[in-house]
C-alpha positions, 0 to 999 in steps of 0.5 A: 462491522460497517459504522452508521454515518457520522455527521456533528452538525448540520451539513445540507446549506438549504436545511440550515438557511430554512431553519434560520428563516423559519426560526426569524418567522416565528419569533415575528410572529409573536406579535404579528401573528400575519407577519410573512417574510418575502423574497427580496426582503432586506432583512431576508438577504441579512438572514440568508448571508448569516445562514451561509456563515453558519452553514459553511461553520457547521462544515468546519465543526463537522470537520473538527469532530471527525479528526478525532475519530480513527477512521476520518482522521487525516494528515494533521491529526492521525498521529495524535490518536496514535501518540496514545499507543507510544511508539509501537504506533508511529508512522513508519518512515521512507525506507531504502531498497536492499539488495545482496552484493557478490564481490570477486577478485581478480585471483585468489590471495595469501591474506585476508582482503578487507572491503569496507563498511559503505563500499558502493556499488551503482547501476550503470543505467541510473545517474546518482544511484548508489548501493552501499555496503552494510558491513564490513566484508572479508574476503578470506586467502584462497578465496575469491568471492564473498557476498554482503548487504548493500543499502541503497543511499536514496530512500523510497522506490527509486531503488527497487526492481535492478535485477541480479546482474544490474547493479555492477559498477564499483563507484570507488575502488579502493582496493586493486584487486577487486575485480568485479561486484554485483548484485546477486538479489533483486533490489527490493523493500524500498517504500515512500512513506507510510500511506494513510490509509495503511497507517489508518489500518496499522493503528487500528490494529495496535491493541492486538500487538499488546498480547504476548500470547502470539495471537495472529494480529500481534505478528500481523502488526509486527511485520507491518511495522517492519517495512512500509511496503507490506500490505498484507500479511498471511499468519498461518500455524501448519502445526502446534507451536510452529507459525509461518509468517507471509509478508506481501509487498506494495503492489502485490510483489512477493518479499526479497529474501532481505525483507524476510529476514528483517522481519525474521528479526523483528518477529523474533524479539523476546518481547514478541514472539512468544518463547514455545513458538518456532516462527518462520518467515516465508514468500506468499505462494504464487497462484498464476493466471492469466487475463484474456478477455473480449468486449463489444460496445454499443453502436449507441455509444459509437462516438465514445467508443476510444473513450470507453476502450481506454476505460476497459483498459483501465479496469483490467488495470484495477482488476489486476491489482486487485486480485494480487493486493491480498493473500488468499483472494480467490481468482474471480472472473465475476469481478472483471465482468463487473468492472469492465461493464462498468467502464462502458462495455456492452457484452464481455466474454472471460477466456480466462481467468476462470474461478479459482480457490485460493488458500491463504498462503496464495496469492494471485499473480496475472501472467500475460494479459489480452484485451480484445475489442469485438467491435460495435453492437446493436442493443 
């Protein structure tokens, strides 16, 4: 439901200056029923400079009354409108990307072999980025291999996106007989701090986690909570008493198999989780598609014609964003005619994508992306 505009005090400087002029006529008036009060009176210039005072006041008061509420609330006060939830409504802090270390020996042993808690692993191509171990891991005799989870010590973003096979240098090597270690997995799930307007949108949805009848919005703000990089969540029961739960990631990248199994834990706490329910955590299903689109613009606008094509290239940008940022959004031409029309083209012709109904447990993901410029036209 769209909510009316808000404002708590008068906004528009001109309004108020006049109501102040108009409120000192009056009052003269009283007694001087011809009284008139000309430009360049002093007394006019004192009232226009209190005027600007109560205007720029009315700004501040405005302000304040507006932190109160949810969907203005800023920086500085949205955390105490979310104090009154306690801590299921806290702002979730910076996370680290994970990723799943391989660990090898250089042959098998007749004993055990011990790789310790905090092991770490870097990246050959990244300077001070290191991935430690979660847990302890052994290596049981005759074996060579064994795998366990790494944390990357620098939180947010930085440690996403090393593919299987990138994180490979073994930064202390405290034992003689590891021959090797890489990660196995993608490094994923790091996250800056909350955004605001995803704490805006998670604290909104806090009454519905107070239900333990497992409503959709309950696991929805569950699995927000796991991780700040989920932007999206997809609640789907394929059939009675079974709930899959589909996590979408900042940027509208699919979850890792480390993300899933966190949220696999947080879903699955006796306080959550209904006990007749069975709760699977799966990847939101890939629906490609691929952008291939062709555009004129105006002889008019010849001398802005650079200008206008860094705009298109910009809105396929926001285009391809915008169809992978949520699940269940269908695959919509009409959208990037719109945006692309809107940086400045003239004509645009869609190749492809062509309209395509997505259910909820898809999300679009663009494969390859042409931008065409056809040239200049006549109007």
């Amino acid at each position: 439901m769209a909510l009316p505009e808000l404002a708590f005090a008068e906004l528009n400087a001109r309004t108020v200056e006049d109501a102040v002029l108009a409120g000192y006529v009056a009052a003269r008036r009283i007694t001087e029923p011809d009284f008139k009060l000309y430009d360049g009176n002093p007394v006019r210039l004192f009232l226009e400079a209190i005027a600007a005072l109560i205007a720029q006041q009315n700004v501040i008061i405005d302000l304040a009354g507006k932190a109160n509420l949810l969907r203005f609330a800023g920086e500085e006060t949205i955390q105490d409108i979310a104090w009154l939830y306690g801590t299921r409504a806290d702002r979730l802090d910076a996370s680290a990307a994970v990723t799943t270390i391989r660990y090898t020996l250089s042959a098998p042993l007749s004993h055990a072999t011990l790789i310790a808690k905090g092991s770490r692993v870097t990246p050959p191509s990244a300077k001070g980025l290191y991935f430690a171990t979660d847990a302890d891991l052994t290596i049981l005799a005759g074996q060579t291999t064994g795998e366990v989870s790494a944390t990357c010590e620098t939180v947010g973003t930085a440690g996403n996106g090393y593919a299987p096979g990138e994180i490979s240098t073994i930064v202390e090597r405290v034992n003689p007989f590891v021959a090797s270690a890489v990660n196995v997995t993608a490094s994923a799930g790091g996250a800056e701090l909350e955004t605001l307007e995803n704490y805006r949108t998670r604290v909104r949805e806090v009454p519905e986690s107070f239900s333990v009848a497992g409503p959709d919005g309950a696991y929805a703000f569950w699995t927000k909570t796991t991780n700040a990089g989920i932007i999206d969540v997809g609640v789907i029961s394929p059939e009675p008493g079974h709930v899959n739960i589909l996590p979408l990631m900042t940027g509208g990248n699919l979850p890792s198999a480390e993300i899933l199994n966190e949220v696999d834990v947080v879903l699955n706490d006796k306080t959550r989780r209904p006990l007749t329910d069975y709760v699977h955590v799966v990847a939101p299903a890939k629906a490609p598609y691929d952008i291939d689109v062709e555009f004129w613009i105006d002889k008019d606008d010849a001398t802005a014609a650079v200008t206008i094509q860094t705009a298109v290239a910009a809105a396929v940008e926001e285009y391809r964003l915008w169809q992978r940022t949520s699940l269940g959004r269908d695959i919509n031409p009409s959208r990037l005619i719109e945006l692309i029309m809107t940086a400045g083209a003239r004509r645009v012709e869609v190749t492809s994508p062509v309209y395509t109904v997505l259910t909820d447990e898809q999300v679009a993901q663009e494969n390859s992306v042409i931008i065409n410029y056809g040239g200049l036209e006549h109007a």
